[in-house]
C-alpha positions in Angstrom: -114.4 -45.2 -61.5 -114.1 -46.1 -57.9 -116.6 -49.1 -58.3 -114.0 -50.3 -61.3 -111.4 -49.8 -59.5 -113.0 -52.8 -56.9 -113.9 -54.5 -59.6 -110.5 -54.8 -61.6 -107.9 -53.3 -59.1 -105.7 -50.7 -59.9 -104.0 -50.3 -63.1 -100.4 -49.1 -64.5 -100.3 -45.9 -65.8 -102.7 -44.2 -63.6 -100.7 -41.7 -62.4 -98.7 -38.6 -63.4 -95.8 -39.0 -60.9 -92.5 -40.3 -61.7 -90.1 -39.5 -59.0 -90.2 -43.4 -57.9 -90.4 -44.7 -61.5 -92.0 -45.1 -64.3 -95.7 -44.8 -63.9 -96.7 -47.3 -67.2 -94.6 -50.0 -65.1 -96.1 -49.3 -61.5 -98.5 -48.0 -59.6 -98.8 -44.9 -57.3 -100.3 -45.2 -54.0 -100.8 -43.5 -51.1 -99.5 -44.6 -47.5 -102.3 -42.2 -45.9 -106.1 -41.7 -46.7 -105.7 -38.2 -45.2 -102.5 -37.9 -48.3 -104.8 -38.6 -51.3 -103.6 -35.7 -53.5 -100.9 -33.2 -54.3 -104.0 -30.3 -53.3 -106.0 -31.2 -50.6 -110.4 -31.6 -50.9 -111.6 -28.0 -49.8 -114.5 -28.0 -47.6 -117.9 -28.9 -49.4 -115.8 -31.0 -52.3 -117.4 -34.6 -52.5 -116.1 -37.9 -54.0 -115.0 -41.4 -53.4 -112.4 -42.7 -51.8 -110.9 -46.5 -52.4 -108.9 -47.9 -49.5 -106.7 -50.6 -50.5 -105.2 -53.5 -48.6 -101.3 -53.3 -49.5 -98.8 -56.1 -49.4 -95.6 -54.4 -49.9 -93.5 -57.2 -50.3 -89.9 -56.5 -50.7 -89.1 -52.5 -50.6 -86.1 -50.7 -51.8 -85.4 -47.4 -50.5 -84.5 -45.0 -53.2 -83.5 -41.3 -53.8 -86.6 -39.4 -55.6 -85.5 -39.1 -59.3 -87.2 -35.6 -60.6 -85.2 -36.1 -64.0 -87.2 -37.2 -67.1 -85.8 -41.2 -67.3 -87.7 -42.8 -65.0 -86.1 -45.2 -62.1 -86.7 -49.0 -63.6 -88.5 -51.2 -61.3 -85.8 -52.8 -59.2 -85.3 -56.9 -59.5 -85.5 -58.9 -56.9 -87.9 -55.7 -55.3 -92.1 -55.3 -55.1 -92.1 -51.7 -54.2 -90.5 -48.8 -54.1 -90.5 -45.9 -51.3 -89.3 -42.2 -51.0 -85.5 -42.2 -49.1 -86.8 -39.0 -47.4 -90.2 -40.2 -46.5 -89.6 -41.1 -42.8 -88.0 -37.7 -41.8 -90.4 -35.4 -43.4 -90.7 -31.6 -42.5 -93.2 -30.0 -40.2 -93.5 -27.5 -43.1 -93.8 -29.8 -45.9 -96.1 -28.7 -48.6 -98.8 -30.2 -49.8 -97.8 -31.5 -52.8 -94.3 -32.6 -51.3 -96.4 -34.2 -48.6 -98.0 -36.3 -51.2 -94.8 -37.1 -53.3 -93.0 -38.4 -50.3 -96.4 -40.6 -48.9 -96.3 -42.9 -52.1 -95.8 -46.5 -52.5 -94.0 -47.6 -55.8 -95.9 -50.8 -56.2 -95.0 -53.4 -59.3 -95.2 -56.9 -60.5 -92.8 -58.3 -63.0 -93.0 -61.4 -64.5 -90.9 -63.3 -67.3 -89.3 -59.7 -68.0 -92.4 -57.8 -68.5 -94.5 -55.7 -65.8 -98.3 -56.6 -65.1 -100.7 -54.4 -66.0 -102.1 -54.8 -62.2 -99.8 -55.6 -59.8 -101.6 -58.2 -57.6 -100.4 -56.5 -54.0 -102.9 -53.7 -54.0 -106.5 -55.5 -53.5 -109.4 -52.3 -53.2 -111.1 -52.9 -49.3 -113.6 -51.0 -49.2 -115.4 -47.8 -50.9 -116.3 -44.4 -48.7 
């Protein structure tokens, strides 16, 4: 997966978090490679990591919405981030940690979203 991922970038609807919006319009990314998910690797685990080059473009800051209609990508906007992001907890859990480290990033075009926003571009496999 992580050498399609370079191959074809990342796509909508890879996710299962919402609180930024909806995740078949946007993707979810993570502001830190030490962040990469809600329960962190336990010693011995082994994978692949993708680190992307981001381009946020224009951001709005926005309230996490934990309801079950999703936060429309905002016009005008490129990305969306967590209101409570900068301030966070010394005792934040993990998965809060996570929630609150994520990019919103879309593309929309002519009304419709794309099915890979152009911004994120994979770097580099580890």
């Amino acid at each position: 997966k992580a050498k399609e991922v370079c191959q074809t970038g990342l796509r909508v609807n890879s996710s299962s978090i919402s609180t930024l919006g909806d995740p078949a319009k946007g993707v979810y990314i993570s502001k830190h490679a030490d962040c990469l998910h809600p329960r962190p690797w336990y010693h011995g685990k082994s994978g692949y990591i993708v680190i992307c080059k981001l381009i946020k473009g224009k951001v709005k800051v926005i309230s996490e919405n934990y309801t079950t209609s999703y936060t429309c990508p905002s016009p005008g906007y490129d990305c969306h981030v967590a209101i409570s992001r900068s301030n966070l907890p010394s005792k934040t859990s993990c998965c809060q940690a996570f929630e609150q480290s994520q990019y919103y990033v879309y593309e929309v075009s002519g009304g419709s979203t794309a099915e890979r926003p152009r911004q994120i571009c994979p770097y580099i496999i580890i």
